[in-house]
N, C-alpha and C positions, 0 to 999 in steps of 0.2 A: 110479668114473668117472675115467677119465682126466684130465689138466689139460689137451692138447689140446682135446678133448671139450668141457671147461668152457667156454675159451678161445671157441671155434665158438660154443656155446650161448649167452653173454654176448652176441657179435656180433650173433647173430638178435636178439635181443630187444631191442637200441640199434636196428637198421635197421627194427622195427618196430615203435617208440616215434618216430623221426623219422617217419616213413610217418605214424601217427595227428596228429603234432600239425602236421606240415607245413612244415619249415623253408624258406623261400627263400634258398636261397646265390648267386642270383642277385640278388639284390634288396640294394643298398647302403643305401639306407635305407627305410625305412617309418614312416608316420606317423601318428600316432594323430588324431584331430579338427585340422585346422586351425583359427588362431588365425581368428575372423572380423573381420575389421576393418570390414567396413561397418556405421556406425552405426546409417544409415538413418532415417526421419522428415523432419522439415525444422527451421527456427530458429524457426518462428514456426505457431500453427497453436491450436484449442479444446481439443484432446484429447491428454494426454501420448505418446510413444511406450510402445508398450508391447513386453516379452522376457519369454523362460519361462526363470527358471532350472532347470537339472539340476544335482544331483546323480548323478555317474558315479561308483560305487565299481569297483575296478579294481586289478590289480596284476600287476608283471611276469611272476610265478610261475603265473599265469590264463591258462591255453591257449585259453580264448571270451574273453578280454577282449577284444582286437581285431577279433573278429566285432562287437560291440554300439559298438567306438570306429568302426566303418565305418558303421554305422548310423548314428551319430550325425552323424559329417562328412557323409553322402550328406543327411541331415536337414535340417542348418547351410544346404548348399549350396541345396536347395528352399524352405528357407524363411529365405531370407538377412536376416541382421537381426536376428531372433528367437530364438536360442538363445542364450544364454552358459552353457555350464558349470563346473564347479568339478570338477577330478578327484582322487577320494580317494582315496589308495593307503593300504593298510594292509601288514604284515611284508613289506616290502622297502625298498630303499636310498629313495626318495623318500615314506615312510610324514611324515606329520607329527605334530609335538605333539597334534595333538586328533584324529587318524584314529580313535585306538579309541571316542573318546566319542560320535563322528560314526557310526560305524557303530551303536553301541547305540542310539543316538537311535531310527533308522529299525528298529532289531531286524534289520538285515543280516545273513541266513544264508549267504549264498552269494554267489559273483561272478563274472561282473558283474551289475549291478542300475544302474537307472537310478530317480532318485526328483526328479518334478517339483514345482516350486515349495512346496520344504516340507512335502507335503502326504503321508504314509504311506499312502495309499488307492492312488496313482498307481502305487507299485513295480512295475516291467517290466525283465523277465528276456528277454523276447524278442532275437532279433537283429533287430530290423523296422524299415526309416526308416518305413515307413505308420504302424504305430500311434504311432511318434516323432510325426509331421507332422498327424495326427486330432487329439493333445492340442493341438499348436499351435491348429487350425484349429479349433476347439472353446470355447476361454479367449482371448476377448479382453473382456476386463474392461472398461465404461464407467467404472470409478474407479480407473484407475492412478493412482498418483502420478507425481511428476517427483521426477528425480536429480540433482544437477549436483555434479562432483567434481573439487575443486583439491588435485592433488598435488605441485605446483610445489616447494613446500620439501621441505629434505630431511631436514628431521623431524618433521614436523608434517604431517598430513593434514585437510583439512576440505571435509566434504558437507552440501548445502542439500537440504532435500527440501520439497515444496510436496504435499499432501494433496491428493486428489480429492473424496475423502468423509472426512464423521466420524469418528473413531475412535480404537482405540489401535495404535500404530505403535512398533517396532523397526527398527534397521539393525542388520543381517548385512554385515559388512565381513572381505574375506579377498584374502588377498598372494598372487599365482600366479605360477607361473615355466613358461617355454614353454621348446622345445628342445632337453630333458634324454634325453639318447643314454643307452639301458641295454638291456643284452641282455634278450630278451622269449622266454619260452615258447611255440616254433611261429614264431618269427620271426626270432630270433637276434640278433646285436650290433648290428644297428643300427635298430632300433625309436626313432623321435622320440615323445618324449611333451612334449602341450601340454595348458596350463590345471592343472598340477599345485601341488595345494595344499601352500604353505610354511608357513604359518599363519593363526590366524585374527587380526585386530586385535580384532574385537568380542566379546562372549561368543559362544560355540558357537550360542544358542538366538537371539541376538539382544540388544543392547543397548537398553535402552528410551527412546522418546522423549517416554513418557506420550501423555496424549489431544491430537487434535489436532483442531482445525473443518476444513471443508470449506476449503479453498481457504488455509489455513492455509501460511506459509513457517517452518521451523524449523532450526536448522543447527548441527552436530556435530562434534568435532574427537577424531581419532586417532591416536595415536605414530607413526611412520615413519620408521623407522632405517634399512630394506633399501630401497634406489631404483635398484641395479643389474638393468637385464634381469628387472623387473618391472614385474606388471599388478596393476592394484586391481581387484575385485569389488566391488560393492557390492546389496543390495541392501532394499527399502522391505518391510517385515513388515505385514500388518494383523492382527489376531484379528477371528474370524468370530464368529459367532453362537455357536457351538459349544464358544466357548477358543481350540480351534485356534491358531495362530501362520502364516499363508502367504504365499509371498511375492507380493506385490501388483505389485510392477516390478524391475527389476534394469539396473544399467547398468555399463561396465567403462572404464578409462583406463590408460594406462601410465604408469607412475610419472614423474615429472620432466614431467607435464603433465598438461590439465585440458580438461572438457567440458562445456557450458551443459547446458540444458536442453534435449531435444528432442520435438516433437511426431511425430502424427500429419500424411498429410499429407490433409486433410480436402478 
């Protein structure tokens, strides 16, 4: 075979490798989930606010990642309020310290994958906001708890959480960083990736808060070194009947500030 030959041959098979994954060279940026900023609930009210955390595993080297991050933004947007996710990138430039033990956790084969509130039974592979938007509409828990989280200092972190029901409780507390520009697989150099996890503060599984009574206030304090152009996660664990470990509520703040508690609006 000629080098010519080769030359041609090589060409075909880069313009139909673009063709499959679909680059837009028209498109300056692209975004993965917007950050949601509406809290939502009210100040005052019987019933805590409640949010579904996700787990989005994901990575720039993932030609469907950003089918399932559309999914999820068009999700965020219908049911404003109620999402916060956490997105775990594994072997690429925004992979974290605990990425790999995070994917073992769920037994994550593939990606992307979505896994709500803790729970390994939920994993969804689909691209779908409907089945996203069904779990919402589905889990709304009469025993959230409440969150309320002071990040004002800029080393010390500390969250109050108030119990709905009895039981045993963890916080899951993780450092995100929004607006991380990296060339994306099918999208090219200017893919925004938001809610990308930095680390975790707490342990991976949950740090424990022991048993707690119903209506019960108990309050936590976490290292916080990074306060640049970051968000705190947090979120309320209960153990089920079963063992399990799930999360019960979840609520988020940006570093160098703080959020009460907030309700339902009844």
């Amino acid at each position: 075979m000629t080098n010519r030959l080769k030359i041609m041959l090589v060409g075909l098979c880069a313009l139909s490798m673009l063709s499959c994954v679909g680059v837009h060279e028209d498109d300056d940026i692209i975004s993965a989930p917007t950050v949601d900023t509406e809290q939502g609930g009210s100040a005052t009210g019987t019933r805590f606010y409640h949010r579904i955390l996700t787990y989005e595993y994901t990575a720039s080297w993932c030609q469907y990642c950003p089918n399932m991050a559309a999914a999820l933004a068009e999700a965020k947007k219908e049911r404003s309020g109620r999402i916060i996710e956490i997105a775990i990138h594994q072997y690429d430039s925004m992979e974290a310290p605990e990425s790999a033990s995070l994917v073992a956790q769920f037994s994550v084969n593939s990606f992307p994958l979505l896994v709500f509130d803790m729970d390994a039974t939920t994993k969804l592979q689909d691209h779908s906001t409907k089945l996203i938007t069904d779990y919402i509409d589905k889990t709304v828990p009469l025993d959230a708890g409440g969150i309320a989280i002071d990040a004002t200092s800029k080393e010390s972190l500390t969250i109050k959480v108030t119990s709905a029901a009895k039981g045993d409780y963890k916080l899951l507390v993780a450092l995100l960083e929004d607006g991380i520009i990296e060339n994306q697989v099918g999208y090219g150099p200017g893919y925004v990736n938001n809610a990308v996890l930095c680390k975790m503060l707490s342990e991976n599984e949950g740090t424990s808060l022991g048993k707690l009574n119903k209506g019960e206030e108990t309050e936590a304090h976490f290292t916080l070194t990074e306060t640049e152009n970051k968000r705190i996660v947090v979120s309320l664990l209960k153990q089920d009947i079963n063992g399990n470990w799930l999360s019960n509520n979840v609520a988020q703040c940006n570093t160098n500030a703080k959020i009460d508690y907030l309700y339902e609006q009844d």
